[in-house]
C-alpha positions as CSV (number, residue, x, y, z in Angstrom):
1,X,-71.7,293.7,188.2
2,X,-75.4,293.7,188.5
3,X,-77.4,296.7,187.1
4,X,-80.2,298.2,189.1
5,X,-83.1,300.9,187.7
6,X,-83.6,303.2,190.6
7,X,-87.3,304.8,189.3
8,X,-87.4,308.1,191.2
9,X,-84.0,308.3,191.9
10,X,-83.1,311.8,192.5
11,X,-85.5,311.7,195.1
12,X,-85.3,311.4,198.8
13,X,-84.9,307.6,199.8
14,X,-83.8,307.2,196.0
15,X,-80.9,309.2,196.0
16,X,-79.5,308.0,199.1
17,X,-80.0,304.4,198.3
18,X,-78.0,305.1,194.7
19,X,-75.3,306.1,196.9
20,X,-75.7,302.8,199.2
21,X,-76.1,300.8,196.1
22,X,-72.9,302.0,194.4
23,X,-70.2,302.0,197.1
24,X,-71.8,298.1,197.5
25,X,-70.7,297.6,194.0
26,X,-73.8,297.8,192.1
27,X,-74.0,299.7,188.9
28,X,-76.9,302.0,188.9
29,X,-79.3,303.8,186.3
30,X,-82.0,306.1,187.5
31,X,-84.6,307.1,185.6
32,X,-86.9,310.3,187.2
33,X,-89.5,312.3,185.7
34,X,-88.2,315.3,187.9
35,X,-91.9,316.3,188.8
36,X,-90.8,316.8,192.3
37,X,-86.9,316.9,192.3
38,X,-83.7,317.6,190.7
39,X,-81.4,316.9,187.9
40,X,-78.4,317.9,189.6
41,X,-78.8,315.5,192.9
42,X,-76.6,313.3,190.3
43,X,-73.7,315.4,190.8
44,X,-74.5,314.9,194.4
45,X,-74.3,311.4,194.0
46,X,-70.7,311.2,191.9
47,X,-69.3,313.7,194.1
48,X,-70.1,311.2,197.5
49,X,-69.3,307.9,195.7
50,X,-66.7,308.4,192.4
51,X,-69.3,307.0,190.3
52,X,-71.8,308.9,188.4
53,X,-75.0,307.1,187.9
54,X,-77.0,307.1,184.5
55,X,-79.5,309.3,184.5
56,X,-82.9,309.1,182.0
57,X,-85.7,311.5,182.1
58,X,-88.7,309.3,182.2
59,X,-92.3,309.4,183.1
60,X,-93.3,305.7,184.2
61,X,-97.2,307.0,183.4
62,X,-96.0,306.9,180.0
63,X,-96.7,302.8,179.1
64,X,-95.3,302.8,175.8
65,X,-91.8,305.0,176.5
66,X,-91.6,303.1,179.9
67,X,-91.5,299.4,178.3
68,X,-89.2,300.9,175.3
69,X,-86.5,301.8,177.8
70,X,-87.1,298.9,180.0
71,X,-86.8,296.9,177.1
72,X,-83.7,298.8,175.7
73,X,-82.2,298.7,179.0
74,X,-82.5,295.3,180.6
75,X,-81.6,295.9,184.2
76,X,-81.3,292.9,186.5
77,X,-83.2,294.8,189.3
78,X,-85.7,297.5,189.9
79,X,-86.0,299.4,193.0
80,X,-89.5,301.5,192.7
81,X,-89.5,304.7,194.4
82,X,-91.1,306.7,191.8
83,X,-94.5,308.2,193.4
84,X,-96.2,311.0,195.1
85,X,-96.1,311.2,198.7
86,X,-97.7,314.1,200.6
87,X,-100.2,313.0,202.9
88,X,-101.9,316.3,202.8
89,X,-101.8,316.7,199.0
90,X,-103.1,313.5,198.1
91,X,-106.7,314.0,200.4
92,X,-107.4,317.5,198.4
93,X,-106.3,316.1,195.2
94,X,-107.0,312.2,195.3
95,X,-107.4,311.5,191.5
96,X,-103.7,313.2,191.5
97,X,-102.3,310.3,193.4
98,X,-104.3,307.7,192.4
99,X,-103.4,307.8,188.7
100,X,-99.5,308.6,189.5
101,X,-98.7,306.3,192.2
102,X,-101.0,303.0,191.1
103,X,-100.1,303.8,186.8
104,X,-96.8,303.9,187.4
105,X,-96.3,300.9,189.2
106,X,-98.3,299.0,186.4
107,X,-96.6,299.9,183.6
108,X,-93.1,299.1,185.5
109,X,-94.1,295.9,186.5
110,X,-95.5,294.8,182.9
111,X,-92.1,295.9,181.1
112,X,-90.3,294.4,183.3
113,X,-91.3,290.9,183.5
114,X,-91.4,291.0,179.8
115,X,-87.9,290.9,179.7
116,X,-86.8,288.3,182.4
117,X,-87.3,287.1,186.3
118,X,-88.2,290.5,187.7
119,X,-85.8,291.2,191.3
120,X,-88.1,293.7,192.5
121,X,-88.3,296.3,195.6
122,X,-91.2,298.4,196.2
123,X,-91.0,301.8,198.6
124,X,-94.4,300.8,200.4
125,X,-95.2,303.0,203.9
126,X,-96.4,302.3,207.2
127,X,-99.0,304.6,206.4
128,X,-101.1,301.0,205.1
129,X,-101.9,300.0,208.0
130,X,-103.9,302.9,209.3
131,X,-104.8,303.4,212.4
132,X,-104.0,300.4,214.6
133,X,-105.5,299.3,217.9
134,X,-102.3,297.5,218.7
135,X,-98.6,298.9,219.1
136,X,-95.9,298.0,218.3
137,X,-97.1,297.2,214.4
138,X,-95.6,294.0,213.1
139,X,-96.0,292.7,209.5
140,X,-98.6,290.3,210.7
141,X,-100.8,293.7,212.2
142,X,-104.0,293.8,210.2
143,X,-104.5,296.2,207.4
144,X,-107.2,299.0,207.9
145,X,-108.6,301.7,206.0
146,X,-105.8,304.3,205.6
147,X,-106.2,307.7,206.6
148,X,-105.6,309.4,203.0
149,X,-105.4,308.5,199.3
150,X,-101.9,308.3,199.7
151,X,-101.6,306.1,201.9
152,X,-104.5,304.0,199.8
153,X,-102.3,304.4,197.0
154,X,-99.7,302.6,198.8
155,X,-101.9,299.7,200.2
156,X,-103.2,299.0,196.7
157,X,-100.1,298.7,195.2
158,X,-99.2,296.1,197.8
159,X,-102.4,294.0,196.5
160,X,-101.1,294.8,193.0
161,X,-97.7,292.7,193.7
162,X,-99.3,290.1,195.8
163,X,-101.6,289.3,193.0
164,X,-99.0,289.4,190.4
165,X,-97.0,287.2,192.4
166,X,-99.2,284.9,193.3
167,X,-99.9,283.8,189.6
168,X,-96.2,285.0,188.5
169,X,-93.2,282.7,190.0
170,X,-91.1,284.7,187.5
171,X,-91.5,288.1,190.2
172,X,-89.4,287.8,192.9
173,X,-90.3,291.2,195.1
174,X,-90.5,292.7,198.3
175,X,-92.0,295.4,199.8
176,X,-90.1,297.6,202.5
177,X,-92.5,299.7,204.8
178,X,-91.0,302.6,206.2
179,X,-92.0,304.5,208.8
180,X,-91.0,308.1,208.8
181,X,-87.6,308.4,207.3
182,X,-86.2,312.0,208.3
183,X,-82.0,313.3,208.3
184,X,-79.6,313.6,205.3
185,X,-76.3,312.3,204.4
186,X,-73.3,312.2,206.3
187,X,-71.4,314.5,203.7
188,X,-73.5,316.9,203.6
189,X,-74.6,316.8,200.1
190,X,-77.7,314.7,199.8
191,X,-81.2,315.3,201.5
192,X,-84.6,316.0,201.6
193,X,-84.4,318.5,198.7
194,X,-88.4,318.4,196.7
195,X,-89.0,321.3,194.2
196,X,-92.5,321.5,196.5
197,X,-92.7,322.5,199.5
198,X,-92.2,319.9,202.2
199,X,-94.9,318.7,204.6
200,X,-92.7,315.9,206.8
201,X,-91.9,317.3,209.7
202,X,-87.8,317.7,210.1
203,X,-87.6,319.6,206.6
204,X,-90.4,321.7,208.3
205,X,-88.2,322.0,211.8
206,X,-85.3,322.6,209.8
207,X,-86.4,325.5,207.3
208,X,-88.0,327.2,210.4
209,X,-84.7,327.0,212.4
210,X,-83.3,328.7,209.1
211,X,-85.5,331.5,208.9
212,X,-87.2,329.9,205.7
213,X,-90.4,329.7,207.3
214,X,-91.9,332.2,210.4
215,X,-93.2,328.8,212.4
216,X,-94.1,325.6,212.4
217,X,-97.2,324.4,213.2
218,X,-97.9,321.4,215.7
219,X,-101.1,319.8,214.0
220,X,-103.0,319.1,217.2
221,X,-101.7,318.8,221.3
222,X,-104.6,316.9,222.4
223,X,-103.9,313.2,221.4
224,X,-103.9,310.4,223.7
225,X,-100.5,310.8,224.3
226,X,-97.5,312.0,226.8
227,X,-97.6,315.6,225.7
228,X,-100.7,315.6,223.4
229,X,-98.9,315.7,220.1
230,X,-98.6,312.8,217.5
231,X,-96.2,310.0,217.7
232,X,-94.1,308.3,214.9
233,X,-91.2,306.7,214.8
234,X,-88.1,308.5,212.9
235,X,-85.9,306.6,211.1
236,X,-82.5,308.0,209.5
237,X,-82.8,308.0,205.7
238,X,-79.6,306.1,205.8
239,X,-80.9,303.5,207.6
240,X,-83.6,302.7,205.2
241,X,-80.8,302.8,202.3
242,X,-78.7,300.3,203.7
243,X,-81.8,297.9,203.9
244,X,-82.9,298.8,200.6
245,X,-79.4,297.2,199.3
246,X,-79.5,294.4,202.2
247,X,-83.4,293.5,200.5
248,X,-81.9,293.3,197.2
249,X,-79.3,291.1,198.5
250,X,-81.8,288.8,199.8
251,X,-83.4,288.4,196.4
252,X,-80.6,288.3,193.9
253,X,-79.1,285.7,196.5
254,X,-82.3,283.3,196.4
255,X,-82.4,284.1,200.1
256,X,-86.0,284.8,200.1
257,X,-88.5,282.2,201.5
258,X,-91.5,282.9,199.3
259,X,-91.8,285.1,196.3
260,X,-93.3,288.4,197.4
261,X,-92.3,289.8,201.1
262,X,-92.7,292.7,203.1
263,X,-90.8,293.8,206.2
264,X,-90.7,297.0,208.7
265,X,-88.8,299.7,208.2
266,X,-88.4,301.3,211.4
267,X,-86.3,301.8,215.2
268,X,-89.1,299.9,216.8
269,X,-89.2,303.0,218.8
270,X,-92.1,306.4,219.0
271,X,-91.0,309.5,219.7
272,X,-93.9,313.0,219.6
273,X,-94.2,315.7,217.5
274,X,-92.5,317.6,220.5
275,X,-89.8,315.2,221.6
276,X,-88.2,315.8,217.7
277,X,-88.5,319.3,218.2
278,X,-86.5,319.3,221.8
279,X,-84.3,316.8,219.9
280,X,-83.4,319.5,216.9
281,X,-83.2,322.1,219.5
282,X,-80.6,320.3,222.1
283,X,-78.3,319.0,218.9
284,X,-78.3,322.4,217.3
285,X,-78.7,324.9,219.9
286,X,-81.1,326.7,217.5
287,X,-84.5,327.0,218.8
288,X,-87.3,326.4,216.9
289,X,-90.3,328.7,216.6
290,X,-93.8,327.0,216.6
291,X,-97.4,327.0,217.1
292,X,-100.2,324.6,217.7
293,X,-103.1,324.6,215.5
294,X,-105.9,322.3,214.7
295,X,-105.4,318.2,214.2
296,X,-104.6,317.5,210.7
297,X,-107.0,315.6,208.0
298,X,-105.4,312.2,207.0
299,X,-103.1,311.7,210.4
300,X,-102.7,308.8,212.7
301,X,-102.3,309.3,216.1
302,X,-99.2,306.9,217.0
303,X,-97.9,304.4,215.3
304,X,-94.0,302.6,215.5
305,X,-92.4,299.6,214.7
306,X,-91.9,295.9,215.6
307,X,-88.9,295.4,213.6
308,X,-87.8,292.1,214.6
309,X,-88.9,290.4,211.2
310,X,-86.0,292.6,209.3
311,X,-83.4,292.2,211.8
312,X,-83.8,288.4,211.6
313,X,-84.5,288.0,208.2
314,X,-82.7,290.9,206.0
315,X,-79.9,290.9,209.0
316,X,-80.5,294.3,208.7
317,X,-81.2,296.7,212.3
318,X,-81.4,300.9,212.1
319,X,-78.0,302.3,213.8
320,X,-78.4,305.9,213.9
321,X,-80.6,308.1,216.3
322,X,-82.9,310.9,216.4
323,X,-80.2,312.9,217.5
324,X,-78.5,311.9,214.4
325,X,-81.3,312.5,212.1
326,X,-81.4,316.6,213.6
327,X,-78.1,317.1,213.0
328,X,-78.0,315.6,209.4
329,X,-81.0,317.6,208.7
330,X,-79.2,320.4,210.4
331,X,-76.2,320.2,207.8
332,X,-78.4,319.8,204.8
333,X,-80.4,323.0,205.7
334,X,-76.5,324.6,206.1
335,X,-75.5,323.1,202.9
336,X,-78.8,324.6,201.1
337,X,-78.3,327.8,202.4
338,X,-75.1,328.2,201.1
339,X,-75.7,326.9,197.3
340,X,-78.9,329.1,197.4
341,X,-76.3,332.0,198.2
342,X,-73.8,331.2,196.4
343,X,-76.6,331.3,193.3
């Protein structure tokens, strides 16, 4: 049984790839700083699969504690979520991200490849290639200069494994771009669930729906688009899970082709700001109060993927819909309402 390090693993993706990687088999350890998240997603996690994963408070911008327990540990792969993602956040508070996102990755990378031939997934984001001329984006689309710090953060990182495989055979990594992954899982007991509060849009459409927030607000109607607002392309969280365990797979197989990858993450289809909310609203019933304002700093106007590298190569192709996602999302929002009761 293989052991895999999950960094940021009571987080969003994280957690739901823990629970993807153990019903697969894998044995899984998660080590999370908690800056943004929750201590008690673990339950979640036992509860869905049987099998409680270990859990380790850790800070990866700590060098020295991060190579002790990498060290200690010895895990056959890493899957590196751990990192600050709010678009928004990261253009008023650059530094923030910068040191978080890009120190982190370092000091993971260095421990562990001083211990043996590194199997290595990164949680890289769509978000690097800016804003493109060209739809849909494949992996071949040329990188341009990101719309936030965050997204720079994620675009350097990708420079920071290409250069460390390049003159490393012993990494054998790849990075999985999502585009904008959105719903919860099946059960009911997993999802979107930051200690901040959240800026993607279906937590937003959600907590409005639940009275948690008086509206939402539409950041801009006046793109070049069908009904003005932005597009992206929504893909369930469950989705991007399942690939996350079909990439590591790939690797610990000797499948790969070259040493350092990347592939899509996507449906390979854009839907607008307004098309989710209709979406939420037909699924649920619940109608969703918002508001247009002003066209958001940081923000790409449309952007979706050509996913045909992943499906060919990782054998890997998104299965659930937008309609999916909104009623995941829906259940979550249910499922939070009643533990915040029931507290």
């Amino acid at each position: 049984m293989k052991t895999v390090l999950v960094t940021g693993g009571t987080g969003y993706i994280g957690s739901h790839t823990a629970v993807e990687l153990i019903q697969r088999g894998f044995r899984v350890m998660i080590a999370d700083n908690l800056s943004n998240s929750r201590e008690e997603v673990v339950d979640a996690i036992e509860k869905i699969t049987g099998k409680r994963p270990a859990f380790f408070p850790l800070d990866l911008c700590d060098r020295e504690k991060t190579n002790d327990f990498v060290t200690s540990h010895r895990p056959d792969a890493v899957i590196h979520f751990a990192a600050f993602k709010a678009v928004g956040e990261s253009v008023e508070q650059p530094l923030k991200y910068y040191r978080n996102n890009l120190l982190s990755l370092i000091h993971i990378l260095e421990a562990f490849l001083g211990i043996k031939g590194a199997h290595f997934l990164f949680s890289s984001s769509c978000s690097v290639y800016g804003q493109c001329d060209k739809l849909p984006i494949t992996e071949d689309t040329p990188l341009h200069k990101t719309e936030s710090p965050y997204g720079n953060t994620k675009q350097i990182s990708e420079e920071i494994l290409a250069d460390t495989a390049r003159v490393n055979p012993l990494l054998q990594a790849i990075a999985l771009r999502y585009f904008n992954p959105a719903g919860a899982h099946e059960s009911g007991w997993i999802g979107e669930y930051p200690l901040n509060p959240p800026s993607n849009l279906v937590p937003v459409i959600t907590q409005t729906a639940a009275g948690k927030r008086n509206s939402l607000t539409v950041y801009g109607n006046n793109y070049a688009t069908s009904d003005g607002t932005c597009i992206r392309d929504y893909i369930h969280v469950v989705d991007i899970a399942k690939a996350h365990v079909a990439a590591l797979e790939r690797l610990l197989q000797k499948k790969n082709k070259k040493n350092y990858e990347v592939y899509n993450l996507g449906t390979g289809k854009g839907n607008t700001v307004m098309e989710a909310i209709h979406a939420f609203e037909k699924v649920t019933g619940v109608k969703v109060n918002y508001e247009i304002g002003n066209r958001r700093e940081g923000d790409v106007e449309k952007v979706w993927a050509d996913t045909t590298l992943a499906n060919k190569e990782l054998g890997w192709k998104s299965e659930l819909s937008l309609e999916d996602i909104m009623q995941s999302a829906w259940n979550w929002e249910m499922t939070l309402k009643a533990m915040e009761k029931s507290n």
